[in-house]
C-alpha positions as CSV (number, residue, x, y, z in Angstrom):
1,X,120.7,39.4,152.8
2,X,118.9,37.8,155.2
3,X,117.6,41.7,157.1
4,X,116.6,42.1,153.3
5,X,114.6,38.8,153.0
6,X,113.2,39.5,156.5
7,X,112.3,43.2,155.5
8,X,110.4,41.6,152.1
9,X,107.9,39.8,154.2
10,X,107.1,42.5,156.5
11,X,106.1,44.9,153.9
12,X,104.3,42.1,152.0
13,X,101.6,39.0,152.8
14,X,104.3,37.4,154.6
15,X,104.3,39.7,157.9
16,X,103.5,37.6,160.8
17,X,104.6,38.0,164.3
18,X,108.2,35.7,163.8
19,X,109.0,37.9,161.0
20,X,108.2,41.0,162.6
21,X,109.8,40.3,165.7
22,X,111.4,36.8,166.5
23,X,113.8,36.6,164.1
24,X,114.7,40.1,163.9
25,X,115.5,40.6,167.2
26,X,117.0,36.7,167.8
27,X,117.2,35.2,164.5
28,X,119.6,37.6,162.3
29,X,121.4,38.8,165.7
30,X,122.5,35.0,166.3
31,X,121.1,35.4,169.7
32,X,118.2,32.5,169.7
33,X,116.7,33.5,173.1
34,X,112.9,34.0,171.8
35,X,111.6,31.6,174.2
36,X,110.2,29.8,172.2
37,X,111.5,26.0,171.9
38,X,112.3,24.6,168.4
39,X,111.2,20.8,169.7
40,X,107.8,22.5,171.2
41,X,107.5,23.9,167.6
42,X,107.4,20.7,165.9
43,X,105.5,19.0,168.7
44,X,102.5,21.7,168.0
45,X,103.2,20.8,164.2
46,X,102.5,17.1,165.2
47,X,99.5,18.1,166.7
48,X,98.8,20.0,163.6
49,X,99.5,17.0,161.7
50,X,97.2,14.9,163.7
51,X,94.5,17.3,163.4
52,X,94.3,17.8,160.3
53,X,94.5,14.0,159.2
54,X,91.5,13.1,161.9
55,X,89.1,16.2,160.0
56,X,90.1,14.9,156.6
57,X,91.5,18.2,155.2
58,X,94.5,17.1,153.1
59,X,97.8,19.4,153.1
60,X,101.8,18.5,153.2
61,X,102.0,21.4,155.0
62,X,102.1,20.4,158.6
63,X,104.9,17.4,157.7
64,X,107.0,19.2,155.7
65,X,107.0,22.0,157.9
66,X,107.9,19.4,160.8
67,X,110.2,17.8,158.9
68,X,112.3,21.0,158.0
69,X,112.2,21.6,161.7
70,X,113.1,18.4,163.0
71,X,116.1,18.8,160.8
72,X,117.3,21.8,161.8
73,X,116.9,20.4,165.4
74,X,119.5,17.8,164.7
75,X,121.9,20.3,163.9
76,X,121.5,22.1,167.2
77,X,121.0,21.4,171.0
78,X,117.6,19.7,172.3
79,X,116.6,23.0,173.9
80,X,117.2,25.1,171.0
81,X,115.2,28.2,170.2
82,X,113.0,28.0,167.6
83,X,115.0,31.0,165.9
84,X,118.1,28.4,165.8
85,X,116.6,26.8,162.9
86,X,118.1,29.5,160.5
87,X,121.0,27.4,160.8
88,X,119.8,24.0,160.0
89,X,118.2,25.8,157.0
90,X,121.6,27.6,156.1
91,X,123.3,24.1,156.1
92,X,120.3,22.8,154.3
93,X,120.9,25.5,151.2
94,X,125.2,25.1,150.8
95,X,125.0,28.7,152.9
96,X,125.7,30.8,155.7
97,X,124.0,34.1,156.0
98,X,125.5,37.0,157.4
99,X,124.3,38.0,161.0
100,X,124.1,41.4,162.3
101,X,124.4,43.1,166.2
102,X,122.0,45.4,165.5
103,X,118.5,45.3,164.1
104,X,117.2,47.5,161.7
105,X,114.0,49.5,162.7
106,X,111.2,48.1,161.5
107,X,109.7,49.7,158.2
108,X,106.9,52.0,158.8
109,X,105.0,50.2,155.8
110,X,105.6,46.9,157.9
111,X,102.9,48.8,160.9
112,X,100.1,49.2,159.0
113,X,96.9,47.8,159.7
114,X,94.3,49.1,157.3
C-alpha cells in the first residue's frame, strides 16, 4: 500500500525529492537513515512559520505541518529521521503499513522532466 501511494505521487504533481527518494529508499524499507533529522524538520517549519507571519501571507500550512511532525516526534527518539514520521502518522490513522526490503525501481514516468 504504501510503495503504491508512494508510486501515485511520483507519476503525478506530488513528485518531490522525499517521494522520489527519501522515503523509498528509508521510509517504506523501515530503515530511517536519510540524514535528515525529524526535530530539524520542524525547526525549519518554525522558521517557516515565523516567516510567513512577519510578511503577512496567511496559511495553516507551516503549523499544521509542524504540528503533524512534532507528533510523530513524540512517538520516536529525539534524533529521529525525518522518514520515522511514517510511524507517528500510522498510529495517527488506527494503522500500520506494510514495509518492504526492497524498493521498487522507480517508474520511468516518474523521470520525466518535460
Amino acid at each position: 500500500m504504501l510503495q503504491t501511494m508512494i508510486d501515485a505521487l511520483n507519476v503525478g504533481t506530488g513528485v518531490c525529492f522525499p517521494t522520489m527518494d527519501a522515503f523509498r529508499r528509508d521510509g517504506i524499507t523501515g530503515r530511517y537513515r536519510s540524514a535528515f533529522g525529524l526535530a530539524l524538520l520542524i525547526t525549519d517549519l518554525g522558521i517557516t512559520e515565523e516567516f510567513m507571519e512577519h510578511s503577512g501571507f496567511e496559511t495553516d500550512l507551516p503549523s499544521l505541518t509542524k504540528r503533524y511532525l512534532a507528533d510523530a516526534l513524540k512517538e520516536a527518539e529525539p534524533d529521529a529521521d525525518h522518514t520515522k514520521c511514517l510511524i507517528g502518522w500510522e498510529k495517527r490513522a488506527g494503522v500500520e503499513l506494510k514495509r518492504t526490503e526492497q524498493v521498487k525501481d522507480i517508474p520511468e514516468e516518474g523521470l520525466s522532466i518535460d
